[in-house]
N, C-alpha and C positions, 0 to 999 in steps of 0.2 A: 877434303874430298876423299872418296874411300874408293877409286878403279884410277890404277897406274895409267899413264898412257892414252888419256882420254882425247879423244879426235872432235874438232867442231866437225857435225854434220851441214854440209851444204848443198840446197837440193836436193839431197836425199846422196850425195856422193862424197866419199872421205875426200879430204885433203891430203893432199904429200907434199905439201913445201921446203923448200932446204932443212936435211937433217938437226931434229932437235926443235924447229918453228912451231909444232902444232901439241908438242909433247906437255902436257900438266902433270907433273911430277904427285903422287901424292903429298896433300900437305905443304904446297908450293906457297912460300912466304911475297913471294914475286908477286902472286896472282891473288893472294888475299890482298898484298897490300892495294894494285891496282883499283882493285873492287868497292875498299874500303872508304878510298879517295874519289874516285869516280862520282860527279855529281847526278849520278844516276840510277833509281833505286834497282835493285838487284837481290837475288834469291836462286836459290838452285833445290830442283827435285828430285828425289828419286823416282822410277815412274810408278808407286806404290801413292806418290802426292806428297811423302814425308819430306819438313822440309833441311836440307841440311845447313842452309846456312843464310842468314838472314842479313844484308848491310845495314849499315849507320844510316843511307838515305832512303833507305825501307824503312826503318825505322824513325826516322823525321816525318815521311811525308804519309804513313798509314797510323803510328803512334805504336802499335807493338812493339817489343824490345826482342831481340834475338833469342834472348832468355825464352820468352813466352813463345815463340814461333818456331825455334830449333828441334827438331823429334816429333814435332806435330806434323799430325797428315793436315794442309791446305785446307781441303774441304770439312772437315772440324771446325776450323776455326770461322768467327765473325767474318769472313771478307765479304759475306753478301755479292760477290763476282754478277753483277746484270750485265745486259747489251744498253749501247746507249739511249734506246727506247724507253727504258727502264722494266724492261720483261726481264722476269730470270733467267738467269744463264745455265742452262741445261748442261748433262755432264758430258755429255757427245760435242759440247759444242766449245765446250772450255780450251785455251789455246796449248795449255798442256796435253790435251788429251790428243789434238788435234797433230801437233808437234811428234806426237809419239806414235800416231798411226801412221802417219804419212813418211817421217823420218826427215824431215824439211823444216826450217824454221819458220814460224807461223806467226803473223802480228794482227790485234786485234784492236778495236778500239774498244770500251769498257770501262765502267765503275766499280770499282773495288772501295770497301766501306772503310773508313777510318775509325779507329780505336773510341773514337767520340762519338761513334753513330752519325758522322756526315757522311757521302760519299765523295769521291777521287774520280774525276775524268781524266781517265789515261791513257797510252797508247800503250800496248803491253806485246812485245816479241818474245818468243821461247823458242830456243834454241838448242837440238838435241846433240848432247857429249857421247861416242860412240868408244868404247873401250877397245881392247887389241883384236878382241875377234869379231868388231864390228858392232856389236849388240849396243842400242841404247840403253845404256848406265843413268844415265844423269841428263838434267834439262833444265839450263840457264834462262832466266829472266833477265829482262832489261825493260826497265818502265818509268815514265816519265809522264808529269802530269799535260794534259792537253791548253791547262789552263792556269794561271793562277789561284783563280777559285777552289772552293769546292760547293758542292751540290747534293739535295736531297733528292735524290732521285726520283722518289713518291709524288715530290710533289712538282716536279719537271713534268712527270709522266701527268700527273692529274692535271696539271695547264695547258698542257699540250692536248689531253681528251677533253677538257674542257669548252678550249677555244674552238674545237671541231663538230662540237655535241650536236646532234638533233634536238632541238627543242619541244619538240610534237613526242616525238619515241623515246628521249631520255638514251638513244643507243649513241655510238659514238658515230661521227660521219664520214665523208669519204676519203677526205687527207690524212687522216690516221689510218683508217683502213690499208692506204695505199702505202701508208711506211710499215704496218706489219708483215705484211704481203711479201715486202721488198726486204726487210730483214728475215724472213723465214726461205725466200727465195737465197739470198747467203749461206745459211745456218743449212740448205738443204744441198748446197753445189759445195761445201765442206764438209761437212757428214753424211749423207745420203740419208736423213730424217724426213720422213714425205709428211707433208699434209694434204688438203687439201682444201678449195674454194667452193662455198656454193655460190649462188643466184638465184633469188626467190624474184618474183613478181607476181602481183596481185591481178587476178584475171576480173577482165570489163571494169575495170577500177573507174574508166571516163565515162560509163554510162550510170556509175554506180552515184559519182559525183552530181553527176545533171538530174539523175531521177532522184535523186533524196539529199542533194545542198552537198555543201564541203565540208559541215562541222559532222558530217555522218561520213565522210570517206575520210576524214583525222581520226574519226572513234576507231576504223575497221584499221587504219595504220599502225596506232597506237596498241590494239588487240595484237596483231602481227608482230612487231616487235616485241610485245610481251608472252608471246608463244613463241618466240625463236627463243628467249632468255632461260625458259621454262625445259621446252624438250631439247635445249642445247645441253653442251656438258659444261664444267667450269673451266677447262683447258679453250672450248670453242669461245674464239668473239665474232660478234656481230654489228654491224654499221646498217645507218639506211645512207643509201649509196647515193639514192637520189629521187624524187618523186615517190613511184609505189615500189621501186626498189630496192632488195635489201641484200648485201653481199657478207658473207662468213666464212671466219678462218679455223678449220675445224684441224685440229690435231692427231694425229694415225702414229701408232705406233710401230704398225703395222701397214701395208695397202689394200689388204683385203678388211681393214675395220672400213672402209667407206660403205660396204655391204651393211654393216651394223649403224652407223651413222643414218644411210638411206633411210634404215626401216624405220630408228627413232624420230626421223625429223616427218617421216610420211604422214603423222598426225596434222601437220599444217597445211595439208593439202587439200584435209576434208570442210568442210562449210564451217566457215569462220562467221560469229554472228554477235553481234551486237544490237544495243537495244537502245532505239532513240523515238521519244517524242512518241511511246506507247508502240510502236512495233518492232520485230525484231527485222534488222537487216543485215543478208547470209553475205558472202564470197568464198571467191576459192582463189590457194596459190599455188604456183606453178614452179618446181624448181629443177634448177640442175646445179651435179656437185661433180669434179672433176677433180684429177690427184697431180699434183705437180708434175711435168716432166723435163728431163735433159734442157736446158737452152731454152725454159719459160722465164720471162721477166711478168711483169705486171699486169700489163695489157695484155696479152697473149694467155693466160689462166683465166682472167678476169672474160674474157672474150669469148673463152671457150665452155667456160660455164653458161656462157648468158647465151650462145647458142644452144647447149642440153636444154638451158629453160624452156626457148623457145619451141625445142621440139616436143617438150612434156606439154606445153600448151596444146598446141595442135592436136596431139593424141588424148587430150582430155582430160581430167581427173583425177584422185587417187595414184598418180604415182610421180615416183621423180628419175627423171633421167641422169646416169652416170657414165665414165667410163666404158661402162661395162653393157650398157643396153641403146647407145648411142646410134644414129646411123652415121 
């Protein structure tokens, strides 16, 4: 370890325990041996990501050897770091990173990819080493599998959208829906990353069923859904949530891209028209799209889009209600 005197941070508040208890000497033979022994994998960063020093059960249970992971920056290497969704783990959201803004030790759950290309379900805590004049130096890991297994996390994720699929729209459905939702609801009360929810609905969808059968309001769903996939972006997913409902998790880097998002998706708004049995039949949908706020769970984003829909309903046509134009 290269900073004398290194302090665990906790809570974001040094320690002073009895003279000499929190002290890591550089190069402490004490604290390597602990670490070595310790049936628990372990690694330490600098907050660059470089890493300094890699254990024997780091190196058991991911397969890399210290050799190969020593002086290397983390994000270089294979770890393939996802959420246990199997969505990638963004750099804002990484527990290092998180560990290092806050100043707090941070634990995550998480797949980290094994030297064979499988994945690792693990619980992973980082730990910031604070030096003499407070600064974080350095950031300990401590990880441990969740599981005895291991798992391909691709194909975790693909059984799990699988088992949820719309069958009619090919989109994925609402119990997936509602665990992205609820993992970016996390990932946004950790790093303050917004996204945002729409709500589409298909206007006079039950008159549209009764005047021309139900294999012509599948055609106008199936259209819909392949117009959200179309002017969506690759970061945005979409679900039919339910009936003629379709709900989407649209990504912002920003909170002012909802503005740019609006304008793109406004295309679905204008007459939708498919062609059955020799004529064409139109619809229109209606949407609202809403930005994450403070103290939103699931329901309460989901909720609040589906009332913008409703009020783009009422006002008619060509546009979609936000944030931003809401009453």
């Amino acid at each position: 370890m290269n900073n004398p005197r290194l302090r665990f941070a906790s809570d974001g508040i040094d320690q002073e325990p009895e003279a000499g208890a929190t002290d890591i000497p550089n190069g402490s033979q004490l604290l390597r041996a602990l670490m070595e022994e310790v049936p628990i994998g372990c690694y330490i960063l600098r907050p660059d990501h470089t890493v300094l020093y890699w254990n024997h059960e780091a190196e058991r249970l991911l397969g890399f050897s210290a050799a190969e992971m020593q002086g290397k920056r983390c994000v270089d290497m294979p770890l393939g770091c996802s959420f246990v969704t199997g969505e990638g783990m963004p750099a804002s959201s990484c527990p290092s990173v998180v560990a290092l803004a806050t100043g707090r030790a941070h634990t995550t759950q998480m797949f980290m990819r094994k030297k064979n290309g499988s994945d690792l379900l693990i619980r992973n805590t980082l730990v910031p080493l604070r030096d003499q004049s407070g600064t974080i130096a350095e950031l300990v890991s401590f990880f441990t599998p969740l599981t005895d297994e291991t798992y391909d996390h691709k194909l975790v994720q693909a059984i799990y959208e699988t088992a949820t699929k719309d069958p009619l729209t090919c989109l994925p459905g609402r119990k997936y829906m509602e665990a992205l939702i609820e993992d970016a609801i996390e990932a946004f009360e950790r790093t303050g990353h917004a996204f945002a929810v729409l709500f589409a609905d298909t206007n006079n969808f039950h008159d549209l069923n009764n005047t021309y059968g139900h294999a012509a309001g599948d055609a106008v769903l199936r259209e819909i859904g392949l117009a959200l996939r179309t002017f969506g972006r690759k970061s945005d997913t979409f679900c039919r949530w339910g009936g003629d409902e379709f709900v989407g998790l649209l990504q912002l880097r920003r909170p002012e891209d909802i503005e740019g998002a609006a304008r793109r998706l406004l295309k679905l708004t204008d007459n939708c028209e498919v062609a059955m049995g020799g004529r064409k039949i139109s619809c229109q949908t209606s949407i609202g799209i809403t930005i994450v706020r403070e103290n939103d769970n699931v329901k309460s984003i989901v909720e609040r889009a589906d009332r913008y829909m409703y009020q783009a309903k009422k006002r008619g046509g060509d546009q979609i209600v936000t944030d931003a134009n809401a009453e």
